[in-house]
N, C-alpha and C positions, 0 to 999 in steps of 0.2 A: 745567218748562213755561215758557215766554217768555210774557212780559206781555204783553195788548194795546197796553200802551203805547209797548213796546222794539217791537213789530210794526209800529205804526203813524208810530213815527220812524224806522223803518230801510226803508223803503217811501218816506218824505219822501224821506231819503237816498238809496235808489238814484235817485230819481224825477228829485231833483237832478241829477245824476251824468249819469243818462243824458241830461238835457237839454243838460247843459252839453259832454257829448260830442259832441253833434248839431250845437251852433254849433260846434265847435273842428271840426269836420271840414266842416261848411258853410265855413265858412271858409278850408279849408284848401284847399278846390278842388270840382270838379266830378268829376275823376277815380274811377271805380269807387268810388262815396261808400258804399256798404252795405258793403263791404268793410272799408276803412279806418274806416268808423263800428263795424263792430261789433269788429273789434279797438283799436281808441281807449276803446270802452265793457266791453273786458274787462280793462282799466288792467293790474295787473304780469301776469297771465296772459295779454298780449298776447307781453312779451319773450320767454315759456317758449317762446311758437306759434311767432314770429321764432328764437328760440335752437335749436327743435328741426328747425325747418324749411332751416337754414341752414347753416351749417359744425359749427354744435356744438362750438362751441372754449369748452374747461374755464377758461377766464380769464373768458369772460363772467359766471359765477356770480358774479363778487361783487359785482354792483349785482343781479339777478334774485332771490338767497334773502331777503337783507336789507330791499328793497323789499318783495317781497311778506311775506312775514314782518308789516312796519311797515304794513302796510295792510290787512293784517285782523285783527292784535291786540287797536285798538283797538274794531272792532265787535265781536270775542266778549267784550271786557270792558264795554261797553257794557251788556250783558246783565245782568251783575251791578251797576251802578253803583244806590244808594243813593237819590239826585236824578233828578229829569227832568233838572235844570240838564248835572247832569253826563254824564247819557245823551247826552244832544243834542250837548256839550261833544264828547265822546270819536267818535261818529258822524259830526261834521262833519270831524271831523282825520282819520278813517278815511277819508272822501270827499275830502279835500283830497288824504292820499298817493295816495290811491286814482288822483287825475284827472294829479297828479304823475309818478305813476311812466309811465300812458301816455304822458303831454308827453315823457318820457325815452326810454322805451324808442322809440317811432313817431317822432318829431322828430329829436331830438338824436343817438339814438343808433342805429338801424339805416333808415333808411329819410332 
C-alpha cells in the first residue's frame, strides 16, 4: 500500500508538471494548444504517440526506451525511499526527465 505521504508528493509532482507544461506550451504558441499541451504533459509517452503515429523507424527507439525508462524509475522508487528528503529528492528528478524528455521528443526532435 503507498503512503499518504508518497501520494501526496506525487500529486505535488504531477501538479508541478502539469503546470509547467501549460506555460511551455503557452509559450510555445496559440496553435491547437490542447493538443500540443496534452502531448507536452504526457512527456516520453508523447514520443511513443509521435513514433507510432509516424514512420515508425526502429532507429528512433534509442532516445524513446531509455528516456522513458529514466522517467519513471525514479517515481516507482520514490515509493520505497526511507526519507521524505529522499522521496521528494527522486520525484522531482522523475519530473525534471519527465518535462525533459517532452522538451525532446515535441521540440527538438519531431515536431
Amino acid at each position: 500500500m503507498l503512503s499518504t505521504e508518497y501520494r501526496r508528493d506525487l500529486a505535488i509532482t504531477v501538479g508541478i508538471v502539469l503546470l509547467f507544461s501549460g506555460v511551455m506550451v503557452i509559450i510555445s504558441g496559440p496553435s491547437k494548444i490542447s493538443l500540443a499541451y496534452a502531448l507536452f504533459a504526457a512527456g516520453p509517452f508523447a514520443g511513443w504517440i509521435l513514433w507510432a503515429s509516424g514512420d515508425a523507424n526502429i532507429a528512433d527507439l534509442w532516445g524513446l526506451i531509455p528516456l522513458t525508462f529514466f522517467s519513471i524509475w525514479p517515481a516507482v522508487r520514490a515509493a520505497k525511499a526511507s526519507t521524505s528528503a529522499s522521496r521528494r529528492v527522486r520525484l522531482a528528478l522523475s519530473g525534471s526527465i519527465w518535462l525533459f524528455s517532452s522538451t525532446f521528443y515535441l521540440v527538438l526532435m519531431w515536431i
